[in-house]
LUMNU-922781 format. One record per residue: residue in three letters; y, z, x of N, C-alpha, C, O, CB in turn. Coordinates in steps of 0.1 Angstrom, whole numbers, plus 5000, padded with zeros to 4 digits. Glycine has a CB too. Layout:
   r  nyy  nzz  nxx cayy cazz caxx  cyy  czz  cxx  oyy  ozz  oxx cbyy cbzz cbxx
 Ala    Y    Z    X    Y    Z    X    Y    Z    X    Y    Z    X    Y    Z    X
...
//
This chain:
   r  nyy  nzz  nxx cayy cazz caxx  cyy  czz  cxx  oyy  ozz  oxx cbyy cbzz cbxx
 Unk 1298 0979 5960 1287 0976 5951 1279 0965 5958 1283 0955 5964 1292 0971 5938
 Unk 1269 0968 5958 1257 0957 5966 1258 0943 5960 1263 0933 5966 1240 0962 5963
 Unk 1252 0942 5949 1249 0931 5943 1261 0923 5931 1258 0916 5921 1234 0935 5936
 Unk 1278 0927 5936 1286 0920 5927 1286 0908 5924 1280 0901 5932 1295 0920 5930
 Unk 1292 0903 5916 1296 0885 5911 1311 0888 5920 1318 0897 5924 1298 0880 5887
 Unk 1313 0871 5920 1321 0866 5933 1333 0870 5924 1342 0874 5931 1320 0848 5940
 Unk 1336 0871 5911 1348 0875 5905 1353 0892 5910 1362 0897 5915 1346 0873 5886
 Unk 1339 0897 5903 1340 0914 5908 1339 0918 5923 1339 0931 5924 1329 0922 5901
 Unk 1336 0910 5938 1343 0909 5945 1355 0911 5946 1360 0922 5950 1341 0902 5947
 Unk 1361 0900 5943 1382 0896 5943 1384 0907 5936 1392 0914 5943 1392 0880 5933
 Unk 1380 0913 5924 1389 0924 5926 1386 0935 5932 1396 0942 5932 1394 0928 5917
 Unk 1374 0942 5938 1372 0947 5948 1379 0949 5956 1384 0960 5960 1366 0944 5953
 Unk 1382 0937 5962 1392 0935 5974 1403 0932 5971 1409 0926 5980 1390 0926 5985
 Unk 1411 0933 5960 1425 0932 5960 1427 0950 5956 1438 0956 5960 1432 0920 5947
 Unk 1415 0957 5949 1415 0971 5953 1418 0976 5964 1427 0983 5967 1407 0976 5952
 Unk 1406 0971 5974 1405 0979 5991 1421 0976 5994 1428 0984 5999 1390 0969 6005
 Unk 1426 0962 5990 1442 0959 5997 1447 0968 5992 1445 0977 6001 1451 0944 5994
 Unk 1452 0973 5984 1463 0983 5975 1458 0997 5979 1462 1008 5975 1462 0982 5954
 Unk 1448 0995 5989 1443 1009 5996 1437 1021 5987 1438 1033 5990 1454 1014 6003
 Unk 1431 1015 5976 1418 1025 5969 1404 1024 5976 1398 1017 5984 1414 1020 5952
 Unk 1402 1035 5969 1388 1038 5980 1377 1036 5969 1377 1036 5957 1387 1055 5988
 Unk 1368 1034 5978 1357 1027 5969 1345 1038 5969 1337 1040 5979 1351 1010 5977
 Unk 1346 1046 5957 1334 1057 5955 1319 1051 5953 1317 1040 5950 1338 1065 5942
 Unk 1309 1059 5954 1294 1056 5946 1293 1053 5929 1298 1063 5924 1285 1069 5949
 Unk 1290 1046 5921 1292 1047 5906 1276 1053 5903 1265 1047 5901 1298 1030 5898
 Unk 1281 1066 5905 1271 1074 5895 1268 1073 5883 1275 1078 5874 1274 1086 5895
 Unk 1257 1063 5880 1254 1062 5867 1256 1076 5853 1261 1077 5841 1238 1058 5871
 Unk 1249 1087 5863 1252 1098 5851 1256 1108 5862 1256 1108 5875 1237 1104 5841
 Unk 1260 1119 5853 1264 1134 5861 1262 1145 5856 1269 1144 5846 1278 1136 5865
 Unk 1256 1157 5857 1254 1171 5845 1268 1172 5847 1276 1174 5856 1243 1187 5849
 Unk 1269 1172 5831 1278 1177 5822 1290 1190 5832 1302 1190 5834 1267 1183 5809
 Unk 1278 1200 5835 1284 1211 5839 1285 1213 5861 1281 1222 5868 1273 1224 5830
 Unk 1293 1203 5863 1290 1202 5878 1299 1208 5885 1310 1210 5881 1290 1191 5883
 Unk 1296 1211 5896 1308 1217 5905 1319 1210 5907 1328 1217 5903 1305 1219 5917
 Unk 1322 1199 5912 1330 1192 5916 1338 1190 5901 1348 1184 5902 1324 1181 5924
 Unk 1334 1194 5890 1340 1188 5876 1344 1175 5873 1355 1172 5867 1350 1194 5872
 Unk 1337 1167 5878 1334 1152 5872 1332 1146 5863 1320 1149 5858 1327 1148 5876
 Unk 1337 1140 5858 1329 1135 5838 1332 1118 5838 1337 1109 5845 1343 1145 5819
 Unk 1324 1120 5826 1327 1105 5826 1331 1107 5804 1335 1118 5800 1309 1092 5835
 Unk 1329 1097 5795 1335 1101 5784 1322 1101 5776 1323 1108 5766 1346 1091 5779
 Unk 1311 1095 5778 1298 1102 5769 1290 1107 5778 1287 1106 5790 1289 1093 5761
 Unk 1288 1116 5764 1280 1128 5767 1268 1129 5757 1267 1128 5744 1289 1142 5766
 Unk 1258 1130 5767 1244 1128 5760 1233 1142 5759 1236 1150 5767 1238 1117 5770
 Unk 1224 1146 5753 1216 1158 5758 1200 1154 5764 1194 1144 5760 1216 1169 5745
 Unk 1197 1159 5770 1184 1153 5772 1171 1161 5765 1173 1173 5764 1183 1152 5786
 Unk 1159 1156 5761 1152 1160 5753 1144 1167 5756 1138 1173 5748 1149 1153 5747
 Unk 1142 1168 5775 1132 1176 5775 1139 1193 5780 1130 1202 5777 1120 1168 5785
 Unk 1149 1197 5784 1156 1211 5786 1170 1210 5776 1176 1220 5777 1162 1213 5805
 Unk 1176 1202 5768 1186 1199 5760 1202 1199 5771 1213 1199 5766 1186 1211 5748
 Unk 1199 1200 5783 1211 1201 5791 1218 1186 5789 1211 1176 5787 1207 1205 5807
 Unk 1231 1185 5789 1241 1179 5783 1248 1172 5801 1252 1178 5811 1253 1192 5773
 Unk 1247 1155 5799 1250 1149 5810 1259 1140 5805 1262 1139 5793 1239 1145 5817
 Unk 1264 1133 5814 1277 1127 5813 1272 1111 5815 1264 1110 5825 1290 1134 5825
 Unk 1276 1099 5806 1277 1088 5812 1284 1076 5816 1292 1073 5807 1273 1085 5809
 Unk 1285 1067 5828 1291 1060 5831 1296 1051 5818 1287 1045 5812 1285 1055 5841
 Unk 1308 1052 5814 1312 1042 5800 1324 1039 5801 1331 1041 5811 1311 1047 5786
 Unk 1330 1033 5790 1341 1028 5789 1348 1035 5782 1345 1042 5772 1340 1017 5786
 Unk 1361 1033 5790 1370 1047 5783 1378 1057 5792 1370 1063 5799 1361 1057 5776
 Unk 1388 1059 5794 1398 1065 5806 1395 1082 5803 1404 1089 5808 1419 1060 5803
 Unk 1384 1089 5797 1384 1100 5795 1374 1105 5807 1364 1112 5803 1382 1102 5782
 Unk 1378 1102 5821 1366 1104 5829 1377 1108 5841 1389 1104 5841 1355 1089 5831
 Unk 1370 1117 5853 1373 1125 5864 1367 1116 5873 1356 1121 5874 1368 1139 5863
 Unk 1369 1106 5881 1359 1101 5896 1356 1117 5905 1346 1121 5909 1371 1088 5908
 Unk 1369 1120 5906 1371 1134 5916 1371 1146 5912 1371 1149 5900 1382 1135 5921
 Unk 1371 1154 5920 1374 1169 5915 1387 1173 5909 1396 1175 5917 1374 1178 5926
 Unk 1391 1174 5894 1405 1174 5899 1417 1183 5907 1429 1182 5908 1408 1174 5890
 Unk 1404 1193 5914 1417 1193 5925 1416 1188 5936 1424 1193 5944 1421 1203 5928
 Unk 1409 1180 5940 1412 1167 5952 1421 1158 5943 1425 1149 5950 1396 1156 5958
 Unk 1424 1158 5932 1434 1145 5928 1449 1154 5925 1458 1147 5920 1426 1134 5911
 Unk 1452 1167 5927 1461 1169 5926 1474 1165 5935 1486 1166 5932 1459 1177 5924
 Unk 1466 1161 5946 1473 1150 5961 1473 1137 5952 1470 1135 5941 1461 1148 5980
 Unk 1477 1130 5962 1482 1118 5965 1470 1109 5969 1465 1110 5980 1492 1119 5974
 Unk 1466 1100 5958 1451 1094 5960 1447 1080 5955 1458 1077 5951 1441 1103 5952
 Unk 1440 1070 5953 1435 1060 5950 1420 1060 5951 1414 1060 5962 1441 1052 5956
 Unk 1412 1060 5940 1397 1058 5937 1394 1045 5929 1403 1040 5921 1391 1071 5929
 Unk 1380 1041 5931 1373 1038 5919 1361 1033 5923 1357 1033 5935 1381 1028 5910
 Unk 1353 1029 5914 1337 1026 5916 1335 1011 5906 1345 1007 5901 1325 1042 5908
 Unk 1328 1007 5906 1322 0996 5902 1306 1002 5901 1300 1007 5910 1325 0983 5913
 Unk 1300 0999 5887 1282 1001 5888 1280 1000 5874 1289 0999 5865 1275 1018 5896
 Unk 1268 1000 5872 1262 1002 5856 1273 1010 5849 1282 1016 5855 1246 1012 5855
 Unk 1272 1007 5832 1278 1015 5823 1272 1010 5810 1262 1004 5805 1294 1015 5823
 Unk 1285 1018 5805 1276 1014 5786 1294 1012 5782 1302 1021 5782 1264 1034 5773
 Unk 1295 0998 5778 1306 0996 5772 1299 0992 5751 1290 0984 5747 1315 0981 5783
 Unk 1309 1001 5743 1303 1002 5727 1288 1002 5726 1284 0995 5717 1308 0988 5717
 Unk 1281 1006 5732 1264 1007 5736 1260 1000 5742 1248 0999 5743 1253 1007 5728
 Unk 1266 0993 5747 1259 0979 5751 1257 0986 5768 1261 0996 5773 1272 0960 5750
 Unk 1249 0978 5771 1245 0985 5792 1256 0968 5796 1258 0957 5792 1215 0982 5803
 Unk 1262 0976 5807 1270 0968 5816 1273 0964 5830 1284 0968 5832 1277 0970 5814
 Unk 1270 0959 5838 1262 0958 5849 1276 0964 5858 1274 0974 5865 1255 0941 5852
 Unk 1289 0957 5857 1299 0960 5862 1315 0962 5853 1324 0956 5847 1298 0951 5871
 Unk 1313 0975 5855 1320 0985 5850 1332 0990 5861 1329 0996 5872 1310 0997 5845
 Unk 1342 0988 5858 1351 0997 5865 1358 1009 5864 1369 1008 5858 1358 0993 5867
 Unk 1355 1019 5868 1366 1030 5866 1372 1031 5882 1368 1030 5893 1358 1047 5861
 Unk 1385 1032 5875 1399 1038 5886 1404 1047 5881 1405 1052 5870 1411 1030 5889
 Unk 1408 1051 5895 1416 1064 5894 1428 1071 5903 1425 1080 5911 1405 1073 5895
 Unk 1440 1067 5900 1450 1070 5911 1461 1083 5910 1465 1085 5898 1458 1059 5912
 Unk 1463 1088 5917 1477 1098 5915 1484 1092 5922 1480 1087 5933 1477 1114 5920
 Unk 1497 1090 5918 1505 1085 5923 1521 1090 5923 1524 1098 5914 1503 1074 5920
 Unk 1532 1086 5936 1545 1089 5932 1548 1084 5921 1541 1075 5917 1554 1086 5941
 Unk 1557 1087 5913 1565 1080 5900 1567 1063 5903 1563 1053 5898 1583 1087 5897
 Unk 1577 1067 5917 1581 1055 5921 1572 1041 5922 1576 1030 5922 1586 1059 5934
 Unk 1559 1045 5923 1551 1033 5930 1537 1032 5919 1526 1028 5922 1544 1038 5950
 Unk 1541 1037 5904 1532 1034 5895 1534 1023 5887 1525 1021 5879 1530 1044 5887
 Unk 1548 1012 5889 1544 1004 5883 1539 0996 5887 1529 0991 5883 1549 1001 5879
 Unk 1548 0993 5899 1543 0985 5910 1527 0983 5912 1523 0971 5914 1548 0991 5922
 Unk 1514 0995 5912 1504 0997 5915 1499 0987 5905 1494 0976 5908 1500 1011 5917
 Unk 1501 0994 5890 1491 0991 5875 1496 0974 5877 1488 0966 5873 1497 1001 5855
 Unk 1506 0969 5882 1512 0955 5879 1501 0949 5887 1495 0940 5881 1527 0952 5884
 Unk 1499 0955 5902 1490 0945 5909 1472 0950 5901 1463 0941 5900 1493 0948 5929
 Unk 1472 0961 5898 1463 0962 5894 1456 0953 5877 1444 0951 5875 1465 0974 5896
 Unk 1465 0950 5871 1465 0941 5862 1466 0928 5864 1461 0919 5857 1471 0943 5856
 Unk 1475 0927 5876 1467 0912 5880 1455 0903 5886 1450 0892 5886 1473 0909 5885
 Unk 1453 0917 5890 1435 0917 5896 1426 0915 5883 1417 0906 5884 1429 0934 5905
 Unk 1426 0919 5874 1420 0919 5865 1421 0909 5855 1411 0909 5847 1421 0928 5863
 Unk 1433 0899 5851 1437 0891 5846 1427 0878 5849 1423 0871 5840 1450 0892 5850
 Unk 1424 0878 5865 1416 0865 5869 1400 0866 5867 1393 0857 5870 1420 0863 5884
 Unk 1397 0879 5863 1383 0880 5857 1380 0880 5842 1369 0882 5838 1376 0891 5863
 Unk 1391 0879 5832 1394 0884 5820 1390 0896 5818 1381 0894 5810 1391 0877 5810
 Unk 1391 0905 5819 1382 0920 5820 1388 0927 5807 1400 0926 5805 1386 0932 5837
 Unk 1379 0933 5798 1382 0938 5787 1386 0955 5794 1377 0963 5798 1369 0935 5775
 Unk 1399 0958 5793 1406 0969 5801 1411 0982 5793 1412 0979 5781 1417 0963 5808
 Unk 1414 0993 5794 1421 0998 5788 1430 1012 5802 1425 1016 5813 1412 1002 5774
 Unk 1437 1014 5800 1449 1022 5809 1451 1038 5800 1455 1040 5789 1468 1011 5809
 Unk 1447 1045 5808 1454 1057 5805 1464 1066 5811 1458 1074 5819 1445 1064 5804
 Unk 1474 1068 5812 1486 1079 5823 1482 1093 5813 1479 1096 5801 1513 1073 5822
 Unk 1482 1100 5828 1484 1111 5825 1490 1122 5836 1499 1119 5844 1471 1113 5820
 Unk 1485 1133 5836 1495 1145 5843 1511 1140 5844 1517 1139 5855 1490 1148 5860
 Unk 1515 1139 5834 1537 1137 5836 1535 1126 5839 1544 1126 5847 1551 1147 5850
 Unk 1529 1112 5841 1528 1100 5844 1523 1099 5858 1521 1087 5861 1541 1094 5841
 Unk 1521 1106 5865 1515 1104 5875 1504 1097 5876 1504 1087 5883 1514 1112 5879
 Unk 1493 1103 5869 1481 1096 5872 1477 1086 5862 1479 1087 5850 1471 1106 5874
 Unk 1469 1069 5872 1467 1064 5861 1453 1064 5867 1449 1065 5878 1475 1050 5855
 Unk 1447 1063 5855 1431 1060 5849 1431 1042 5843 1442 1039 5838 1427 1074 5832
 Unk 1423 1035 5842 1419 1024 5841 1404 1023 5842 1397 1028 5852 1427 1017 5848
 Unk 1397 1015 5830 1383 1008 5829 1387 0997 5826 1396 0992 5819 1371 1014 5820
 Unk 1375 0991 5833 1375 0972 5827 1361 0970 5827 1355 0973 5838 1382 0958 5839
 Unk 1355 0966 5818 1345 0959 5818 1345 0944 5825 1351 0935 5819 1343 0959 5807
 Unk 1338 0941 5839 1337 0931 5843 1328 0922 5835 1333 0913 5829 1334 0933 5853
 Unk 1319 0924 5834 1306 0914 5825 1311 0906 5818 1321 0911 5812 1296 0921 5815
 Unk 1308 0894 5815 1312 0890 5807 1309 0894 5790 1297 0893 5788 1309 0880 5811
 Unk 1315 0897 5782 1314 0908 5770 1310 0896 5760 1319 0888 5757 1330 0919 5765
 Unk 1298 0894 5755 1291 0888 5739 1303 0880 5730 1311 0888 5726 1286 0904 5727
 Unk 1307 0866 5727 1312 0863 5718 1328 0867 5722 1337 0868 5714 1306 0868 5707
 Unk 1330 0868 5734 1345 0870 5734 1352 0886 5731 1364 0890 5732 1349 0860 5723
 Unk 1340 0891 5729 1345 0906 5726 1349 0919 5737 1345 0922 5748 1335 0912 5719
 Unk 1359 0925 5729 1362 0937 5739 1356 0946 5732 1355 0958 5735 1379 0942 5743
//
C-alpha cells in the first residue's frame, strides 16, 4: 500500500515476516469474474444493472481463485473499503490455506499484529479448518466502535 499509517505498516511487515503475500486491494470486482473473486457486498450498477462486488468488512470474500488457494498459500491486501457503510481507508483482508498443524500458531501471530493497532477484526475458518480468512479494519473506527 502506498500511502499507509506507520501502525498499518507494522503490521504489513509482521505479514511480509509470516511470509504472506501482499496482493493489489481492488476496490471493486464484477460480480461474475473469471478468476471468481468476491468480496461480501454486492452492489448493481445503474447504468447496465450488472452486479459488482465491494471491498468490505467481513470474511465472506475470495482474494484468489479458489483454485489457486486449494495449495498451500498466504495472501492479503490492505486498501479502501466500506466497514457498516462507512468508507475506510485501510482495510484488511487475509487469506491463508494452511496445514492443520501451523493454524494456530499463524492466527496467534496474526492477532498479535493486530492487537498493537486495536483493529476492529473478525476471523473466519473454513474448508475442514484449513483456511483462515480475517478482516480488520485499520482506521481508526468513530467513538470507539467496531
Amino acid at each position: 500500500m502506498l500511502y499507509a499509517t506507520a501502525p498499518t505498516k507494522a503490521v504489513m511487515s509482521a505479514l511480509d515476516n509470516l511470509g504472506f503475500e501482499e496482493l493489489l486491494a481492488l476496490p471493486a470486482i464484477p460480480a461474475n469474474n473469471p478468476r471468481r473473486m468476491r468480496y461480501p457486498v454486492t452492489v448493481r450498477t445503474s447504468v447496465d444493472g450488472a452486479r459488482w462486488c465491494l471491498r468490505s468488512f467481513g470474511t465472506g470474500f475470495d482474494l484468489v481463485d479458489p483454485i489457486r488457494s486449494a495449495a498451500v498459500g498466504r495472501w492479503y491486501s490492505v486498501g479502501w473499503g466500506l466497514h457498516d457503510g462507512r468508507e475506510v481507508a485501510e482495510l484488511l483482508l487475509l487469506q491463508a490455506v494452511l496445514p492443520h498443524s501451523e493454524m494456530e500458531g499463524v492466527l496467534d501471530r496474526v492477532n498479535a499484529a493486530l492487537s498493537s493497532v486495536r483493529a476492529c477484526s473478525s476471523v473466519g475458518l473454513g474448508r475442514h479448518g484449513r483456511e483462515l480468512r480475517v478482516c480488520a479494519t485499520l482506521d481508526r473506527m468513530p467513538e470507539g466502535r467496531c
